[in-house]
Biotite code that builds the C-alpha atoms (Angstrom):
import biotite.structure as struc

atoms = struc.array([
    struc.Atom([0.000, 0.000, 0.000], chain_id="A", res_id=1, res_name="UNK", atom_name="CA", element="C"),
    struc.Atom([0.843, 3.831, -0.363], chain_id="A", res_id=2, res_name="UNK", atom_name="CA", element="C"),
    struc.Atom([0.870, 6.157, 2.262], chain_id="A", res_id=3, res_name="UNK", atom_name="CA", element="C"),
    struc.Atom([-0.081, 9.989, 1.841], chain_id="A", res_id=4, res_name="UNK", atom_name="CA", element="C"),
    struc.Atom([3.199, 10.652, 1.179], chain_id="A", res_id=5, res_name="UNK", atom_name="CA", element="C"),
    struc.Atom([4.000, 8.128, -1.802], chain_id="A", res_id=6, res_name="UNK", atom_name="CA", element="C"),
    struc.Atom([0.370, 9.627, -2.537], chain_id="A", res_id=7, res_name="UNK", atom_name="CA", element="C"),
    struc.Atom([1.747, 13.046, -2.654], chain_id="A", res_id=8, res_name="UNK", atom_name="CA", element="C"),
    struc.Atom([4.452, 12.316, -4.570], chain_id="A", res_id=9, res_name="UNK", atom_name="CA", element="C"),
    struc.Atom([2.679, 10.494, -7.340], chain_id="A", res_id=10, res_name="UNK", atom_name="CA", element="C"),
    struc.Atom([-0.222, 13.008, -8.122], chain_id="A", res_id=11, res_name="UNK", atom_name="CA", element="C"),
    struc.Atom([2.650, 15.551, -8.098], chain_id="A", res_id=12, res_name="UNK", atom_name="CA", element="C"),
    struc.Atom([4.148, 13.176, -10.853], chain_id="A", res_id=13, res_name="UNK", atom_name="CA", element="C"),
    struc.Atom([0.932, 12.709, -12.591], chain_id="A", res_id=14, res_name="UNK", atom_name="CA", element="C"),
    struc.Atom([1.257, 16.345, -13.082], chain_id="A", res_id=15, res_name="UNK", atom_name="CA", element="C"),
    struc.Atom([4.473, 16.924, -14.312], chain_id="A", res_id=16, res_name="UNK", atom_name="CA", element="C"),
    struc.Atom([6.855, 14.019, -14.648], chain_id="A", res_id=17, res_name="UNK", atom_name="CA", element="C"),
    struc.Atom([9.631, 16.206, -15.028], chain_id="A", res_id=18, res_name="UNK", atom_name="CA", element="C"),
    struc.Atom([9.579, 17.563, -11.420], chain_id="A", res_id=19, res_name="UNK", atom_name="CA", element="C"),
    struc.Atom([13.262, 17.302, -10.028], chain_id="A", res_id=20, res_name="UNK", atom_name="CA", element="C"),
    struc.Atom([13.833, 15.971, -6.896], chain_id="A", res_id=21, res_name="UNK", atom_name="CA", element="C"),
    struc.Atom([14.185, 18.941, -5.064], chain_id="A", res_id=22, res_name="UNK", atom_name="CA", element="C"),
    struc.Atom([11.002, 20.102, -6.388], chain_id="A", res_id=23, res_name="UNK", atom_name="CA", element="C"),
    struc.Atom([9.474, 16.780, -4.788], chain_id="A", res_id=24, res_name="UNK", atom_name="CA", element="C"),
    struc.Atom([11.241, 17.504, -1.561], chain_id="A", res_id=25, res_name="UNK", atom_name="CA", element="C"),
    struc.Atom([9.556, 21.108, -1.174], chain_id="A", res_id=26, res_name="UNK", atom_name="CA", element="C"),
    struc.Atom([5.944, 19.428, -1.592], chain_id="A", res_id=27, res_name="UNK", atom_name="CA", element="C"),
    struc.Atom([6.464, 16.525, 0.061], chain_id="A", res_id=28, res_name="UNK", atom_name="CA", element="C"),
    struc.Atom([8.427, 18.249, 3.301], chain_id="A", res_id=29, res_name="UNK", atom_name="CA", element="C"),
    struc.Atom([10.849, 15.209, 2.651], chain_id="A", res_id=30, res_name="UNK", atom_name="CA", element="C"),
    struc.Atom([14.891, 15.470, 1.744], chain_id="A", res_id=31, res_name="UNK", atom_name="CA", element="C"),
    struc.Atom([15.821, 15.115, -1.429], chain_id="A", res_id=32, res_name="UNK", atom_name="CA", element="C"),
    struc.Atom([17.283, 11.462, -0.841], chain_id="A", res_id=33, res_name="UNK", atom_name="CA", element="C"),
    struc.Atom([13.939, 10.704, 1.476], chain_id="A", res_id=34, res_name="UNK", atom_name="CA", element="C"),
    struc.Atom([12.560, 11.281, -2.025], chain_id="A", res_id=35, res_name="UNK", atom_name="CA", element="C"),
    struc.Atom([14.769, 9.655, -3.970], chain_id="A", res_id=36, res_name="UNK", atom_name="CA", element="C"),
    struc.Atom([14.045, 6.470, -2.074], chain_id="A", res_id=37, res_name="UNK", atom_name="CA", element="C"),
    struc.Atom([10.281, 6.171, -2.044], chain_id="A", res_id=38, res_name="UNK", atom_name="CA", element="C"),
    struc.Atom([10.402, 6.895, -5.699], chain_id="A", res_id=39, res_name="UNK", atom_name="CA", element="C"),
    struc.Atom([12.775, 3.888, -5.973], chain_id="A", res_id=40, res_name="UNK", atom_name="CA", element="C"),
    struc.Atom([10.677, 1.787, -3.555], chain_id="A", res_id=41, res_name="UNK", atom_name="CA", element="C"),
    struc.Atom([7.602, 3.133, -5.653], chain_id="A", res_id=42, res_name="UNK", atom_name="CA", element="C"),
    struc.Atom([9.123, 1.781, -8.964], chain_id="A", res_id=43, res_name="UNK", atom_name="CA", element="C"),
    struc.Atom([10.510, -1.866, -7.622], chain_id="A", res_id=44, res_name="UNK", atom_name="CA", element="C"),
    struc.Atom([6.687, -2.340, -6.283], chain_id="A", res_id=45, res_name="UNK", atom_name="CA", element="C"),
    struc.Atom([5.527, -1.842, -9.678], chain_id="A", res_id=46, res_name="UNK", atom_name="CA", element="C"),
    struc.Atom([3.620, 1.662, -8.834], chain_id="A", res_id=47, res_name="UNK", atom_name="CA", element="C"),
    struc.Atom([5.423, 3.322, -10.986], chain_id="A", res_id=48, res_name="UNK", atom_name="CA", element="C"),
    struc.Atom([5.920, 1.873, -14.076], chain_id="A", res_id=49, res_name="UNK", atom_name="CA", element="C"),
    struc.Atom([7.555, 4.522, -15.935], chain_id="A", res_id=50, res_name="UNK", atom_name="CA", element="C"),
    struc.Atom([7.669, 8.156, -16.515], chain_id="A", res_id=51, res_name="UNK", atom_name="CA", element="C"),
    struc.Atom([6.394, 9.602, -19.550], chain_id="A", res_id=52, res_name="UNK", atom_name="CA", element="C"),
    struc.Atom([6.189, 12.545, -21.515], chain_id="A", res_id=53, res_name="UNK", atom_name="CA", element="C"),
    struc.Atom([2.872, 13.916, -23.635], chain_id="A", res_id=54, res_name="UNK", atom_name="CA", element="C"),
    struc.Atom([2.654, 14.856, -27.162], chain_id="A", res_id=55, res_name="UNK", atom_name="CA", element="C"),
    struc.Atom([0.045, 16.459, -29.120], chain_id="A", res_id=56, res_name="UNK", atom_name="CA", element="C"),
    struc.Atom([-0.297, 14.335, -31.724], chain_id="A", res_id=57, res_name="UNK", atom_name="CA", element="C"),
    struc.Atom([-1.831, 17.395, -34.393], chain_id="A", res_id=58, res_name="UNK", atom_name="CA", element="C"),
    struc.Atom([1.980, 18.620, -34.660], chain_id="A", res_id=59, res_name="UNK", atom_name="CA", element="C"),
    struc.Atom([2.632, 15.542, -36.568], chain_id="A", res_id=60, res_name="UNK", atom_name="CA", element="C"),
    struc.Atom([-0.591, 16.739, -38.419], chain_id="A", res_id=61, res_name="UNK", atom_name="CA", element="C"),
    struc.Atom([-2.809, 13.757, -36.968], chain_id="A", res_id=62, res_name="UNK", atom_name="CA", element="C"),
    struc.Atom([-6.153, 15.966, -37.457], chain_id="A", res_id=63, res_name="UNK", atom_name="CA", element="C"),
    struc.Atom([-8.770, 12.892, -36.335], chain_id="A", res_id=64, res_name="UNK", atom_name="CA", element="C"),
    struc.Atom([-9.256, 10.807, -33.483], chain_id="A", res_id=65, res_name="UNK", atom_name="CA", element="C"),
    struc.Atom([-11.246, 7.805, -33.495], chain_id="A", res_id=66, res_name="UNK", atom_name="CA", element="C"),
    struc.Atom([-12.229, 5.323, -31.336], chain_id="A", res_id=67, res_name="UNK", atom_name="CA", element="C"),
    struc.Atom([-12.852, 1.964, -33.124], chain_id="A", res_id=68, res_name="UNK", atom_name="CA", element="C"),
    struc.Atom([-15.381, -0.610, -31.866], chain_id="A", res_id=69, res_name="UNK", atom_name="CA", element="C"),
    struc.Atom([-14.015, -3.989, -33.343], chain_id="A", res_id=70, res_name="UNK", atom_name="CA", element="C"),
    struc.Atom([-15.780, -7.628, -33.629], chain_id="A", res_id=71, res_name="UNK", atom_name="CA", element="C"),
    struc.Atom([-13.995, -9.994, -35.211], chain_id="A", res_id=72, res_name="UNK", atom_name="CA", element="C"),
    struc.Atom([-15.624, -12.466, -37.930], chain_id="A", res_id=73, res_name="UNK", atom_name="CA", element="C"),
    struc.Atom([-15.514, -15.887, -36.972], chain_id="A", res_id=74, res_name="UNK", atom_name="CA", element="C"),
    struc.Atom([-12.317, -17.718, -36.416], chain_id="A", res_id=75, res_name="UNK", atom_name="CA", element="C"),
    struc.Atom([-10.138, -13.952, -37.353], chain_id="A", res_id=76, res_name="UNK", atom_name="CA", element="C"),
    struc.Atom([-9.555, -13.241, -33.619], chain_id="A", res_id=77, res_name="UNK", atom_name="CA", element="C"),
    struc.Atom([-5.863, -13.602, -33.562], chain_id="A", res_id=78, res_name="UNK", atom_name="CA", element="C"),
    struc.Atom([-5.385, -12.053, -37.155], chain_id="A", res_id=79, res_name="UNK", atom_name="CA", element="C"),
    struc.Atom([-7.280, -8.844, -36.046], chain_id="A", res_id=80, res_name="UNK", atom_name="CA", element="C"),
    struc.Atom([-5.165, -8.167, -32.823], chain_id="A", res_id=81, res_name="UNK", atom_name="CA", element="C"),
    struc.Atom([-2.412, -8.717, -35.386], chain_id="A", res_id=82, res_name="UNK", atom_name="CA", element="C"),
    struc.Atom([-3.351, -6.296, -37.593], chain_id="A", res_id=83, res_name="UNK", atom_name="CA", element="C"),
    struc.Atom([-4.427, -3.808, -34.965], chain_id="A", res_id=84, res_name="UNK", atom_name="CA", element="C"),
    struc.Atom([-1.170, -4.286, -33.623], chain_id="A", res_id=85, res_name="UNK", atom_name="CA", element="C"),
    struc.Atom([0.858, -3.448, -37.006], chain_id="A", res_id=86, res_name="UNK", atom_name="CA", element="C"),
    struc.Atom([-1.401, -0.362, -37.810], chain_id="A", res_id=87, res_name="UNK", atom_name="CA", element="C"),
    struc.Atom([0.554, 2.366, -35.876], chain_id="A", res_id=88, res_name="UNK", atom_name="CA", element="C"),
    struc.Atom([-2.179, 4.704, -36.238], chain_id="A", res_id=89, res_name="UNK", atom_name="CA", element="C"),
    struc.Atom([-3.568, 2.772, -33.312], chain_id="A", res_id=90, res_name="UNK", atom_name="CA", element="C"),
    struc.Atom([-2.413, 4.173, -30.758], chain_id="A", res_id=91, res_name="UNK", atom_name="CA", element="C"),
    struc.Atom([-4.221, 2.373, -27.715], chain_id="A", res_id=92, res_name="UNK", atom_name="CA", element="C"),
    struc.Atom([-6.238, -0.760, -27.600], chain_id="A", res_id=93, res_name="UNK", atom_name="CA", element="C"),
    struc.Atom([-8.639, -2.779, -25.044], chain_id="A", res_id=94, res_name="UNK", atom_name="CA", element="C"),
    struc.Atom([-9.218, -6.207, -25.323], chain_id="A", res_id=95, res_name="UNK", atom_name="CA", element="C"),
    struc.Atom([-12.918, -6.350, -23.615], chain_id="A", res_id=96, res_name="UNK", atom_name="CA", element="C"),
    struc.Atom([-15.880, -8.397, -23.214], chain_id="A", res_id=97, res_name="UNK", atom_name="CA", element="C"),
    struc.Atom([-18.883, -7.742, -24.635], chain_id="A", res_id=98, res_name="UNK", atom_name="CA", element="C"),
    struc.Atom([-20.330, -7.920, -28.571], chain_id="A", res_id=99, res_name="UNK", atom_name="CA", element="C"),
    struc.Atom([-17.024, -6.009, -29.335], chain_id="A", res_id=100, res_name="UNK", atom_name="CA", element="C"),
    struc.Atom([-13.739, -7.871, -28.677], chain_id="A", res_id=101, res_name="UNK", atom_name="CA", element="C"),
    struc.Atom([-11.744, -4.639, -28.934], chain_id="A", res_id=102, res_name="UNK", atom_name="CA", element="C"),
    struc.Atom([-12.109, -1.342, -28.515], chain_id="A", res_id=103, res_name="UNK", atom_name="CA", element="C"),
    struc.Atom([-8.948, 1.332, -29.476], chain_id="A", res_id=104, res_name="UNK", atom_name="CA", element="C"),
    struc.Atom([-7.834, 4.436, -30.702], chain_id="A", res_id=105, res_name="UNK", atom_name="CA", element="C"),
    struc.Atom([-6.720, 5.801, -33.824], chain_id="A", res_id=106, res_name="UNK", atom_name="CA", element="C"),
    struc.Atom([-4.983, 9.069, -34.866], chain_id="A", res_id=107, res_name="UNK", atom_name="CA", element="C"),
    struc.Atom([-5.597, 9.794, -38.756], chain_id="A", res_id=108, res_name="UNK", atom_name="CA", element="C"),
    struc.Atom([-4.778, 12.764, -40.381], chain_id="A", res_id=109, res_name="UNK", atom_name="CA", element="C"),
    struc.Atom([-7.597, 12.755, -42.500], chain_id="A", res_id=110, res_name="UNK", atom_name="CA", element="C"),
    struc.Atom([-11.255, 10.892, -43.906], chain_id="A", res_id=111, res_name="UNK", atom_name="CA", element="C"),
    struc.Atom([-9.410, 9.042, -46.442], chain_id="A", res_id=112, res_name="UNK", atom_name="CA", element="C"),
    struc.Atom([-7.175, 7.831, -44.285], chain_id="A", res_id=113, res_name="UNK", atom_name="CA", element="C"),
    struc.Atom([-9.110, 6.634, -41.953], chain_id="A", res_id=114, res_name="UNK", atom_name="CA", element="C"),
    struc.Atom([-11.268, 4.806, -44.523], chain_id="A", res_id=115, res_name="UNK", atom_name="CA", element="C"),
    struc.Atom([-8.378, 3.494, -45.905], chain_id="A", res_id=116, res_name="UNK", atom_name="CA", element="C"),
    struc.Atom([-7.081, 1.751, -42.562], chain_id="A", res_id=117, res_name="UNK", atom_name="CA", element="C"),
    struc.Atom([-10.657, 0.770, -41.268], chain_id="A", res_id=118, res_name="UNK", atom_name="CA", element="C"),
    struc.Atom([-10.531, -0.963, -44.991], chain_id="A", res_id=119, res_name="UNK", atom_name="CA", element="C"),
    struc.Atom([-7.416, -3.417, -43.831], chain_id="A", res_id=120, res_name="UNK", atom_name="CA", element="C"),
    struc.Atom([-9.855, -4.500, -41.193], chain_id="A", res_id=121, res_name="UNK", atom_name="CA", element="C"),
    struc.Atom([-13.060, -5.043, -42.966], chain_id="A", res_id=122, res_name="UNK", atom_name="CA", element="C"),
    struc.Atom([-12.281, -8.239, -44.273], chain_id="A", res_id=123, res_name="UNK", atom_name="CA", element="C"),
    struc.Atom([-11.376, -9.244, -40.668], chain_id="A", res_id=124, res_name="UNK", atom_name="CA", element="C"),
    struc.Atom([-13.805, -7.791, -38.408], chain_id="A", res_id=125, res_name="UNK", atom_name="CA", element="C"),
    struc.Atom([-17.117, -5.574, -38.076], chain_id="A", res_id=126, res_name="UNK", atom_name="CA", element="C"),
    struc.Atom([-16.170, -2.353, -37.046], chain_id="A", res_id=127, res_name="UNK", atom_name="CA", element="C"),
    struc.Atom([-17.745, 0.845, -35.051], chain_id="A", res_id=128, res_name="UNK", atom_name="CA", element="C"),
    struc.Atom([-16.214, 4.324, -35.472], chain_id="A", res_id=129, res_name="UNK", atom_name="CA", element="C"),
    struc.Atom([-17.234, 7.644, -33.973], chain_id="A", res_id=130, res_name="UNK", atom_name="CA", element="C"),
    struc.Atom([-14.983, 10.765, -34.210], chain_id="A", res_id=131, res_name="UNK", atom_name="CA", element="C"),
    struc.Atom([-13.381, 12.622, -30.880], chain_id="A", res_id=132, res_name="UNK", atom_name="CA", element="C"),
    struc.Atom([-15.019, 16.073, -30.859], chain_id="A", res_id=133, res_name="UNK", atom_name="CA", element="C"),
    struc.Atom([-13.134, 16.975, -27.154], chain_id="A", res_id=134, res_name="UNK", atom_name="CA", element="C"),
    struc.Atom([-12.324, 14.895, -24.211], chain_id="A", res_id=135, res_name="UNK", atom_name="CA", element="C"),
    struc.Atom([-13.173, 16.153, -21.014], chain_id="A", res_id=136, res_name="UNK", atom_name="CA", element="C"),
    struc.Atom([-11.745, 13.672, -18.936], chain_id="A", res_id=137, res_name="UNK", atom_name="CA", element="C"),
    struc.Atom([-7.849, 12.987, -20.000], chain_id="A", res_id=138, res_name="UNK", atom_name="CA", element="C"),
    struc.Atom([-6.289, 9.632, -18.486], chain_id="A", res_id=139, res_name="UNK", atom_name="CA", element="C"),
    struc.Atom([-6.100, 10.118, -15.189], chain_id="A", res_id=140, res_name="UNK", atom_name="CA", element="C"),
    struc.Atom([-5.235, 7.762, -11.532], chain_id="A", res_id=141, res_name="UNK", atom_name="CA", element="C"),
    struc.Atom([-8.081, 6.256, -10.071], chain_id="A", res_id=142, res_name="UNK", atom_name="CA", element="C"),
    struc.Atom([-8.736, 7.859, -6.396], chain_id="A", res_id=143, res_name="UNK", atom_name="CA", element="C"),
    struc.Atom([-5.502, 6.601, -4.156], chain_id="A", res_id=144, res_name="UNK", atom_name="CA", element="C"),
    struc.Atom([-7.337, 6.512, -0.991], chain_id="A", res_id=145, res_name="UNK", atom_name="CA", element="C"),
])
């Protein structure tokens, strides 16, 4: 478990990944090494997996985001994850219960493109699409406490 320190420490991360240690030590009212060590602690548990940084995917002229509802035709299971898996466009996927097998997201830079990769898949699968207008809620942690 986490205490409201670790806590602390990992919202502040959520935040900006890039704080520097001494940053972490002014919020957190801990020393620098204090710090350093629950991070490492943190990271050998598995809490923190990595640190990342964000990137606005429209200044590599993506203009479109998608989200993709995909059922697989009979017996194409394993060849759809494989294809959804070589289309980089797709940039996150779910594998889920339900009607739909999969659900991800793609990042096109235009209509025709997006037909034209939703077309790889149409042999393989049924799919769903609807178009990101704004999203409201960005990844974030589930409550800690």
């Amino acid at each position: 478990m986490t205490d409201t320190i670790d806590q602390l420490l990992i919202s502040t991360l959520m935040e900006d990944s890039r704080r520097s240690l001494k940053a972490l030590a002014q919020i957190s009212g801990l020393s620098a090494p204090s710090v350093s060590e629950r991070l490492r602690r943190l990271e050998e548990r598995g809490v923190l997996r990595g640190y990342t940084v964000e990137v606005d995917p429209r200044s590599f002229g993506y203009q479109l985001q998608a989200i993709v509802r995909i059922r697989p035709l009979p017996g194409q299971l394993q060849e759809v994850e494989r294809q959804i898996i070589a289309i980089a466009e797709f940039t996150e996927c779910d594998k889920v219960t339900g009607e739909d097998c999969f659900i991800a997201r793609l990042q096109v830079r235009s209509m025709e493109q997006l037909d034209t990769l939703l077309d790889r898949l149409n042999v393989l699968a049924e799919t769903n699409t609807a178009i990101i207008k704004k999203t409201p809620v960005k990844r974030r942690l589930p409550p800690m406490a």
